[in-house]
C-alpha positions as CSV (number, residue, x, y, z in Angstrom):
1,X,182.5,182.3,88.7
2,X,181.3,179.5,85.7
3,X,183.6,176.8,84.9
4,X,184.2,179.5,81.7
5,X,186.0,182.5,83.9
6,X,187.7,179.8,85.7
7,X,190.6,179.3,82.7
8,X,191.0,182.9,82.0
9,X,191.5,183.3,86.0
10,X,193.8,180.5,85.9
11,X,195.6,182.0,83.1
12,X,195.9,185.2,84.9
13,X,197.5,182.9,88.2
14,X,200.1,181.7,85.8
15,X,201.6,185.4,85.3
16,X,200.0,185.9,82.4
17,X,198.5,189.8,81.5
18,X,194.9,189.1,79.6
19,X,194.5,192.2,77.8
20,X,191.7,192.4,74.9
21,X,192.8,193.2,71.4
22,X,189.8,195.3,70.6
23,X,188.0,198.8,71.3
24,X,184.7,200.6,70.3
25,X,182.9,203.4,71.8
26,X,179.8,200.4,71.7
27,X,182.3,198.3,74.2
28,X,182.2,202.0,76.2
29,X,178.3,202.6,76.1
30,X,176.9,199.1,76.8
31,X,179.3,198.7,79.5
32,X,180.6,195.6,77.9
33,X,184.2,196.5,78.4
34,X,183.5,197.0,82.2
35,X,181.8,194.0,82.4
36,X,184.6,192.4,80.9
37,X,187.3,193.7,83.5
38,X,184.8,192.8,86.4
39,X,184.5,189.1,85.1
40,X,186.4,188.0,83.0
41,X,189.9,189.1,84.0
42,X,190.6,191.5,81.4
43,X,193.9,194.1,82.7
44,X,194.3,196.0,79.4
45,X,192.8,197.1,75.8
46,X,195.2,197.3,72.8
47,X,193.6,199.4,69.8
48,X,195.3,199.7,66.2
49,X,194.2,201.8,62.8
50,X,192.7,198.5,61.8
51,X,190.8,197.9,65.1
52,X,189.6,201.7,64.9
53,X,188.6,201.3,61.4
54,X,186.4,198.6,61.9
55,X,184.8,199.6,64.9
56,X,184.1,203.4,63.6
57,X,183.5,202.5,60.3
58,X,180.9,199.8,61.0
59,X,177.9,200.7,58.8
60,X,175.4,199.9,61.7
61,X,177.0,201.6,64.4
62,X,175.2,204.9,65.7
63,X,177.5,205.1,68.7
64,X,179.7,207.8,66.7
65,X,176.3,209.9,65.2
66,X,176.6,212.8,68.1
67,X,180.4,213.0,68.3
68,X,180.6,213.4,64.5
69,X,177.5,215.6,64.4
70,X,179.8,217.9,66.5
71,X,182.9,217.6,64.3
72,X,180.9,218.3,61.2
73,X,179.4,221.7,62.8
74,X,182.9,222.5,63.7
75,X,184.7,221.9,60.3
76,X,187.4,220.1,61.3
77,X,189.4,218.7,59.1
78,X,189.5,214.6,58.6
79,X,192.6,214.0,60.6
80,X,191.6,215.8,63.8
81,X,188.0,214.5,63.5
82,X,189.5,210.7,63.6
83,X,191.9,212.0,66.6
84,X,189.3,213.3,68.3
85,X,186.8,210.1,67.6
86,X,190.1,207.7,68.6
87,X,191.3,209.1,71.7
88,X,187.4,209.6,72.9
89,X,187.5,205.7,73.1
90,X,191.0,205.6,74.3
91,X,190.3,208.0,77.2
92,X,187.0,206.2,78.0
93,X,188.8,202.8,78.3
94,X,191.5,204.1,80.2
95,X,188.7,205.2,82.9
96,X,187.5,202.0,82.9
97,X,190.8,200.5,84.0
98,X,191.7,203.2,86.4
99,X,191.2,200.8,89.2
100,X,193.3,198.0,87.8
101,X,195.6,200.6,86.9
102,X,195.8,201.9,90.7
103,X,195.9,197.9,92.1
104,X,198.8,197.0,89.9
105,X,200.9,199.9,90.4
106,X,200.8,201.3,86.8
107,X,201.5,197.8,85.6
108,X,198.0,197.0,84.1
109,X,195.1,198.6,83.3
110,X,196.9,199.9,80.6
111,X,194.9,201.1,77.1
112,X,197.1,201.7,73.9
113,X,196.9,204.2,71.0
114,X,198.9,204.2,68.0
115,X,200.6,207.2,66.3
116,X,199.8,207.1,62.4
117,X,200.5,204.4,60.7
118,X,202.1,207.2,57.6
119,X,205.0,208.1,60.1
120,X,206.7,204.6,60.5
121,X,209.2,205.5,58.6
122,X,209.8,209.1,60.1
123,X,211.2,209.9,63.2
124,X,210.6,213.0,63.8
125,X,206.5,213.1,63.3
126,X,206.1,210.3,65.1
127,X,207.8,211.6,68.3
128,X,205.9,214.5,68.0
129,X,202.1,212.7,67.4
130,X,202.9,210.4,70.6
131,X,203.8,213.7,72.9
132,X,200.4,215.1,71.1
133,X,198.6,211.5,71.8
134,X,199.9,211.4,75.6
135,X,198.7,214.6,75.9
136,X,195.0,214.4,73.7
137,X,194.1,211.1,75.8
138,X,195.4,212.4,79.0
139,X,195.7,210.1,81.1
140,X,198.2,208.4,83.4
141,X,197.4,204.5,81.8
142,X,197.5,205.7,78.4
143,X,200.5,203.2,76.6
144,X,201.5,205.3,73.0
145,X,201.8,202.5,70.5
146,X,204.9,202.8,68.4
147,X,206.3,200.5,65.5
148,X,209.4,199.1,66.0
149,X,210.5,200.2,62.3
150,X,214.5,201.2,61.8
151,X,212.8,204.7,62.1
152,X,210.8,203.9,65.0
153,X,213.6,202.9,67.3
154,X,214.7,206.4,67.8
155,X,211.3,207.7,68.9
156,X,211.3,205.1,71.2
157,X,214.1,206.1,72.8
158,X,213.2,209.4,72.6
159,X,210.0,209.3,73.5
160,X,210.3,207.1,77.2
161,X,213.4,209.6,77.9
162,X,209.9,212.2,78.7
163,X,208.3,209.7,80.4
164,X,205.6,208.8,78.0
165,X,204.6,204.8,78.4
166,X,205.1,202.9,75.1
167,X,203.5,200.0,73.8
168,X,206.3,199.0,70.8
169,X,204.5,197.3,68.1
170,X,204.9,195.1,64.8
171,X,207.7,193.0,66.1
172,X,208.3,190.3,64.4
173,X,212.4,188.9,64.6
174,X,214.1,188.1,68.1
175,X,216.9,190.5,66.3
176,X,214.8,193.5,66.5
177,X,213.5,192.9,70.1
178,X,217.2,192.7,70.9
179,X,217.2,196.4,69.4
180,X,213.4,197.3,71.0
181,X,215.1,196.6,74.0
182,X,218.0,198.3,73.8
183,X,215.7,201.6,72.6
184,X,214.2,201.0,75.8
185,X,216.7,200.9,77.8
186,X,218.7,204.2,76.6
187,X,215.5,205.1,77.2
188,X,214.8,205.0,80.7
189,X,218.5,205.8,80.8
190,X,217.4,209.3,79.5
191,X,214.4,210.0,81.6
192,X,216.3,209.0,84.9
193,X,219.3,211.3,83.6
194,X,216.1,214.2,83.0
195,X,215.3,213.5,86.6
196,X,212.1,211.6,86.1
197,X,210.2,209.0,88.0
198,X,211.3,205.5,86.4
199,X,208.5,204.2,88.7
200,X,205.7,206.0,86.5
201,X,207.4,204.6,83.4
202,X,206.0,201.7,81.5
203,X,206.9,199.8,78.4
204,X,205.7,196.3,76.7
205,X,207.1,194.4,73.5
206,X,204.5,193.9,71.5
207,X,205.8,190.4,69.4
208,X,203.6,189.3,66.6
209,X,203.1,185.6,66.5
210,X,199.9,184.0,64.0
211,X,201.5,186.2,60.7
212,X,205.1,184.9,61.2
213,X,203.5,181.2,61.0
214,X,200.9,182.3,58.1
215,X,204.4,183.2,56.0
216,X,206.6,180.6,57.3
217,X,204.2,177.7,56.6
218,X,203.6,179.1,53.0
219,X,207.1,178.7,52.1
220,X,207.4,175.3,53.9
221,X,205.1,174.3,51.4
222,X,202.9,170.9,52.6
223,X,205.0,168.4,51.6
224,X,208.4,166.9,52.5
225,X,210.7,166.9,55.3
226,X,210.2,170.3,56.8
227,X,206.1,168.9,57.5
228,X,206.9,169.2,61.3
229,X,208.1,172.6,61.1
230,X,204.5,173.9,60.1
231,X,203.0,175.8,62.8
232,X,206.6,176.1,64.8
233,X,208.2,179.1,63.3
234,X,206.2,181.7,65.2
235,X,206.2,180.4,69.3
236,X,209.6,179.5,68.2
237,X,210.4,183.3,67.8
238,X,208.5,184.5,70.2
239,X,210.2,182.0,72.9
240,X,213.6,183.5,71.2
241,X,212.9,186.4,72.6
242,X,211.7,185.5,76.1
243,X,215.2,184.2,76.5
244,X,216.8,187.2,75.7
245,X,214.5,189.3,77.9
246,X,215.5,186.9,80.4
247,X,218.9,187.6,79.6
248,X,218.6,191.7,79.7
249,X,217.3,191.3,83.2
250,X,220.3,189.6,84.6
251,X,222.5,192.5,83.6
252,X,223.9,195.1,86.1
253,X,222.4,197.6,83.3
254,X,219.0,196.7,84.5
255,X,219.8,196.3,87.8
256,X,220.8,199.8,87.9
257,X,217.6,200.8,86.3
258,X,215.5,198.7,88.7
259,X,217.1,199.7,91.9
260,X,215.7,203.4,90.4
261,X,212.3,202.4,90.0
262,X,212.4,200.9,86.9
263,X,209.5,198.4,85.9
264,X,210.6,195.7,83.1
265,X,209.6,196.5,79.1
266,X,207.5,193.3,79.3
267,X,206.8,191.0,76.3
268,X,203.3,191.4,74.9
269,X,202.1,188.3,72.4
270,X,200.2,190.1,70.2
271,X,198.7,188.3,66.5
272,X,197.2,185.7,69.2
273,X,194.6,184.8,67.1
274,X,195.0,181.5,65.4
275,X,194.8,181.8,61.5
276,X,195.2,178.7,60.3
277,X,192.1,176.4,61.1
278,X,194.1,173.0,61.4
279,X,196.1,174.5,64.4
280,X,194.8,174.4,68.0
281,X,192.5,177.8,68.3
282,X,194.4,178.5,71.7
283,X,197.8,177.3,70.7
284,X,199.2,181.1,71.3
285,X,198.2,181.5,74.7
286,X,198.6,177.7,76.0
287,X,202.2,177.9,74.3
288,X,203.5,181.2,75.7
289,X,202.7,181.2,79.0
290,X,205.2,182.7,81.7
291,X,205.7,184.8,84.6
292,X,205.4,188.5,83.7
293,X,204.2,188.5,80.2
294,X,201.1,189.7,78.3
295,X,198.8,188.2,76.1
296,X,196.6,190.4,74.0
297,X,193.7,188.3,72.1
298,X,191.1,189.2,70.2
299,X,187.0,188.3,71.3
300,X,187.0,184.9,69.9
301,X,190.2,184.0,71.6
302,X,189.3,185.3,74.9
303,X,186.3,183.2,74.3
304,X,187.9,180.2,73.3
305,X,190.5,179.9,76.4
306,X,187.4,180.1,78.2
307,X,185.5,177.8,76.7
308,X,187.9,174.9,77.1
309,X,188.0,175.8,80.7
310,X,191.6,175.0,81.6
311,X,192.2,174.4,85.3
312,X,195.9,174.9,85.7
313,X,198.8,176.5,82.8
314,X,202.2,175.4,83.5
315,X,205.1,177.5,82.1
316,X,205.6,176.8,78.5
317,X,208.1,178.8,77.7
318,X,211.1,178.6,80.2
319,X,213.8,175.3,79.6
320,X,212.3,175.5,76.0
321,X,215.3,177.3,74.5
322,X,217.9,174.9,73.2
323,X,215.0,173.2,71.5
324,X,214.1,176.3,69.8
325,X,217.3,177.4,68.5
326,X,217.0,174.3,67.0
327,X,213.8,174.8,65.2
328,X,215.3,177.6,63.9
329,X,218.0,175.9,62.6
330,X,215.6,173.9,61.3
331,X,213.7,176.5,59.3
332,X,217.2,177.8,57.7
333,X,217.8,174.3,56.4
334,X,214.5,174.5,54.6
335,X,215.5,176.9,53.1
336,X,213.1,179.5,55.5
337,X,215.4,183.6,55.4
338,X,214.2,184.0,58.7
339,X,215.5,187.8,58.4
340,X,213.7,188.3,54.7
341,X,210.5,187.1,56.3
342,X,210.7,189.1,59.2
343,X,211.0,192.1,57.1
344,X,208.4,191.7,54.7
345,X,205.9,190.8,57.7
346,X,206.8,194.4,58.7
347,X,206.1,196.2,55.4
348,X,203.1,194.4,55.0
349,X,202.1,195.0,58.4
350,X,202.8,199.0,58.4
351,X,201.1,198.9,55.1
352,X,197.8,196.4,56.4
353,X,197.5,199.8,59.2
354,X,197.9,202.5,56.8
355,X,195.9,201.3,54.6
356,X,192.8,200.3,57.4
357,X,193.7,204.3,58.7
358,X,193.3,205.9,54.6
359,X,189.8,203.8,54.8
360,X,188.9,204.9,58.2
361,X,190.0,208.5,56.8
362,X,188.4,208.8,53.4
363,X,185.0,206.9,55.2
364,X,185.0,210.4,58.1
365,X,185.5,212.5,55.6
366,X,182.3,211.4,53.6
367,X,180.1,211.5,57.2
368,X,181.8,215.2,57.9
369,X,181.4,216.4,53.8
370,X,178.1,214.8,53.5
């Protein structure tokens, strides 16, 4: 193992999940992703419409040529040709975690889908596309991705009451995790009261962190008092909702659930990827590690932990919670809404996927028409 693996094993030691933020069917074929899991410590894949619509929609890419040659003979319509494309790669990396699925006990070795991005705001259809999803893909390490819109908490619920593993996304307020965890909880409340292996079950919190800072710092403005608050906002959240995680599993509730089975919704850091230049290109993963979390980075941040080839992370989140409530009060002094960021973060962010999913769309449809 180089110096390089050695921080990304570290990391690992410290409790913390590596999972990669990024899927193509090229990862698949070269044997990249495999390579990756063998070496570099990699226990998961996340995917998202913007993700999928980069990697399928790449002009040089050939990887998709035969699969689409297929769809086209078939005349399938656009949707089912981009399900059929998605869940390909989904089912592909699931297989190549199957082992670190097996050696964790269903903890890792996880690979998440996302319903569509059009039904964040309705119930209903995105219940029904994750039972479609969990079924499509197949597979036992399959995590449904589901965003933790008003709309979304309900499918949530609903959804892990079957026994379907969901990866909540676009979380961006301690407030809502508060709710994503309560969803979950009802949850796994339902599916033990439906007679169903909590064991089997698995859940993380996906909690965005670079695009709460991008907002925040834009309203702090350069200047002026509230200059050490830049670049605070989002670990500050994030840590937030560590502690009332922390809290959640010191409850009889949970203690009921766990003495079932029942395996922790687990915090996922997700937006890991630093965005502003100035700040430290690691600063999400040195300042979020803990026991029992996960940390989802894209290529260049995997890369960049290992490049500074850290020997040893100590627990950076843990006895940090007085001073963050303070940070956030703080931020409300500035005259930072806290609540009316969080929200717009969350349009824009279901909007950011459905838009990268009408590209990814209207791009198939010219390859199956063409």
């Amino acid at each position: 193992m180089s110096h390089h693996e050695s921080a990304l094993k570290s990391l690992s030691q410290a409790g913390v999940s590596i999972w990669l933020d990024d899927l193509s069917r090229a990862r698949l074929n070269t044997g990249s992703l495999a390579a990756d899991v063998a070496e570099r410590h990699i226990v998961g894949v996340t995917s998202n419409p913007s993700i999928f619509a980069k990697s399928i929609g790449d002009p040089d890419t050939t990887d998709y040529d035969e699969q689409l040659a297929d769809l086209r003979e078939r005349d399938v319509t656009v949707g089912e040709a981009v399900r059929m494309m998605t869940t390909a790669d989904v089912r592909g990396a699931c297989d190549v975690l199957s082992e670190t699925y097996e050696r964790s006990q269903g903890v890792d070795g996880r690979v998440s889908i996302e319903v569509s991005p059009f039904f964040a705001r309705d119930t209903a259809k995105t219940i029904a596309e994750a039972r479609q999803l969990h079924w499509l893909v197949d597979r036992p390490n399959v995590l449904i991705k589901i965003p933790a819109t008003q709309e979304g908490l309900p499918a949530i619920r609903a959804v892990l009451g079957q026994g379907i593993s969901v990866n909540v996304t676009l979380i961006f307020a301690p407030e809502r995790y508060k709710e994503v965890l309560e969803a979950f909880l009802l949850g796994l409340e339902d599916a033990k009261a439906n007679g169903l292996d909590l064991s089997r079950i698995e859940s993380v919190a996906s909690f965005f962190i670079s695009r709460i800072d991008t907002e925040v710092d834009n309203r702090l403005g350069d200047a002026g008092a509230s200059a050490e608050l830049r670049g605070t906002a989002g670990i500050t959240s994030a840590r937030l909702a560590f502690e009332h995680y922390e809290s959640v599993l010191a409850s009889d509730r949970w203690k009921a659930l766990e003495d079932e089975g029942a395996h922790p919704q687990r915090l996922l850091w997700a937006s890991t990827g630093v965005k502003n230049p100035a700040y430290p290109s690691t600063m999400y993963v040195d300042e979020l590690v803990t026991e029992n979390v996960v940390n989802t980075m894209p290529q260049a941040t995997i890369d960049a932990v290992a490049a500074q080839g850290q020997e040893s992370f100590s627990d950076t989140i843990r006895g940090t919670y007085e001073t963050s409530h303070a940070v956030m009060a703080g931020l409300a002094d500035a005259g930072v809404d806290m609540a009316e960021v969080t929200q717009l973060l969350e349009d824009q962010g279901v909007k950011s996927f459905a838009d990268a999913w009408q590209g990814l769309l209207d791009g198939i449809e010219k390859s199956l028409r063409g």
